[in-house]
KETI-506855 format. One record per residue (C-alpha): z, x, y; residue in one letter. Coordinates in steps of 0.05 Angstrom, whole numbers, plus 5000, padded with zeros to 4 digits. Layout:
<recs>
ZXYa
...
</recs>
This chain:
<recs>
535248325048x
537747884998x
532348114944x
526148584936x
521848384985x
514648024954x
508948464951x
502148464972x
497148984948x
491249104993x
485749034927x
480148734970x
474849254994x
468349494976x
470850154949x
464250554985x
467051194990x
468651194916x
460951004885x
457651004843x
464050914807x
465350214844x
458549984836x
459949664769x
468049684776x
473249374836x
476950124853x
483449804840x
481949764770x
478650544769x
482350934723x
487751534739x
490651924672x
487851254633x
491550714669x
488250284738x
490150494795x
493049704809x
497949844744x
500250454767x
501950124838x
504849524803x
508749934761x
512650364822x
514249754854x
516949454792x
520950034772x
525449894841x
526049204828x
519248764850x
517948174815x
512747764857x
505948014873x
500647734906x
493448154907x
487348064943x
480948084912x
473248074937x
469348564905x
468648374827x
472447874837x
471647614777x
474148324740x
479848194785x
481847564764x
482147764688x
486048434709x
491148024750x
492047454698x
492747994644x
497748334686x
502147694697x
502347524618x
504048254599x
510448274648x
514947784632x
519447514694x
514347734741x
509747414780x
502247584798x
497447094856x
490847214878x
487747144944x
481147074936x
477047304999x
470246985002x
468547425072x
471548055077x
478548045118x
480348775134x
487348895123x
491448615157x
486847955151x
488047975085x
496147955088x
495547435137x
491147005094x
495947045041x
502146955075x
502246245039x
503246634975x
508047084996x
515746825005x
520847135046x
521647665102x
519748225107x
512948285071x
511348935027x
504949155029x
501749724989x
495150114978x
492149994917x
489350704926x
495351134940x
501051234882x
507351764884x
510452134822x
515651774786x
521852294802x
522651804869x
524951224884x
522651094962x
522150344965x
530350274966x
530650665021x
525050395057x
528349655047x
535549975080x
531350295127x
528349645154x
531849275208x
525948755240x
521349335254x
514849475225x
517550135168x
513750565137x
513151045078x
511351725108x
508952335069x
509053095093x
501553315095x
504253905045x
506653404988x
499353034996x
493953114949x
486852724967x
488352885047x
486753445096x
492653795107x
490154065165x
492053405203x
496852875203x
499052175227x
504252155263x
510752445274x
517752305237x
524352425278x
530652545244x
533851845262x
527751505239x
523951365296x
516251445291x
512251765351x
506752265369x
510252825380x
517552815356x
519253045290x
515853215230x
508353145226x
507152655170x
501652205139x
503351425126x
503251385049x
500250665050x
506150275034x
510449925093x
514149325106x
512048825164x
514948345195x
513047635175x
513047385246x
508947965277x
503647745218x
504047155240x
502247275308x
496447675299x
489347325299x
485846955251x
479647305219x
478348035205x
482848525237x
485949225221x
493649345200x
492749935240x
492949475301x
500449225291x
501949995275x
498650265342x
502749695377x
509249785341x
508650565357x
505950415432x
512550005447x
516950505415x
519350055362x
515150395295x
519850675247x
519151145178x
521451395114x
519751905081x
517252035016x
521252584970x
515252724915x
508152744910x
503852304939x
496252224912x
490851894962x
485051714914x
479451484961x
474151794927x
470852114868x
473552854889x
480552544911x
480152254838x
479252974805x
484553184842x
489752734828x
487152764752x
489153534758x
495153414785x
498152964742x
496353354683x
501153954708x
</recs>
């Protein structure tokens, strides 16, 4: 790669598991420690060198839009789009409709609902990592707060490789990078990012990097509280 890679943050859903507090408010723009949970994702990808975003947006959209234009004028150099999802896309619907707003190869995408602590710096090593294979940023269930430790996602081998039963047990921490062209190929409409994943890991050709801090999954109102307390040690 010739530069940071442009990122996508997933921003898009309904937020259910986190009402009543996304009744009035998009979760992306719920607050963790006083700051949104978008500028706290913006802001680890910045620190390592991002400079072009591109966010999807359904549910108060219109909150969106003001957050995201606010964002753009308050960083200089950087660059903020939004694609706006009249129907709900899913995932990895929503990359591909806004692969038009994202340049280059590979694509970054990140959770607007999962951050790391700031004594890491995993996205450089998830860019050398990458080599035309879906990669992604892996988390020991131990260094997880917000997800049952009692089970995990897959399984992270020394060299990298990513299967079911080689390796450490990990969870993915909700950032990866994809492959334009395997976007590209996948259907139009609604459909799951999980469904590239599955495939990528089914032909033996998933790989993984893993995360040396933290990670906080805040998917709802508990998850929040958690995270809350564990920022504040």
């Amino acid at each position: 790669m010739d530069r940071f890679p442009d990122v996508m943050i997933l921003a898009a859903g309904l937020g259910t598991r986190m009402r009543p507090l996304t009744d009035e408010t998009p979760k992306p723009l719920i607050k963790l420690g006083g700051r949104a949970l978008l500028d706290r994702v913006v802001g680890l990808a910045h620190s390592e060198g991002a400079t072009r975003f591109v966010i999807n947006a359904h549910h108060h959209a219109g909150q969106m839009k003001a957050h995201v234009a606010a964002l753009g004028a308050a960083r200089f150099g950087t660059s903020f789009a939004l694609s706006l999802e009249a129907d709900l896309l899913n995932t990895g619907g929503g990359v591909k409709a806004a692969l038009p707003l994202l340049q280059g190869d590979p694509v970054m995408v990140m959770n607007s609902d999962s951050i790391w602590l700031t004594d890491d710096k995993p996205l450089a090593r998830l860019c050398a990592a990458y080599a035309d294979a879906i990669t992604l940023l892996c988390v020991h269930p131990m260094r997880a707060t917000g997800f049952s430790r009692r089970s995990h996602d897959f399984c992270l081998a020394p060299d990298g490789a990513i299967t079911t039963d080689t390796g450490a047990p990990v969870i993915y921490a909700g950032t990866a990078l994809f492959p334009r062209a395997v976007v590209e190929a996948a259907p139009d409409g609604p459909f799951s990012l999980y469904d590239l994943i599955e495939a990528a890991l089914e032909a033996g050709t998933l790989r993984g990097v893993a995360l040396g801090t933290d990670w906080l999954h805040v998917g709802d109102p508990a998850a929040l509280a958690l995270a809350e307390a564990r920022l504040a040690r």
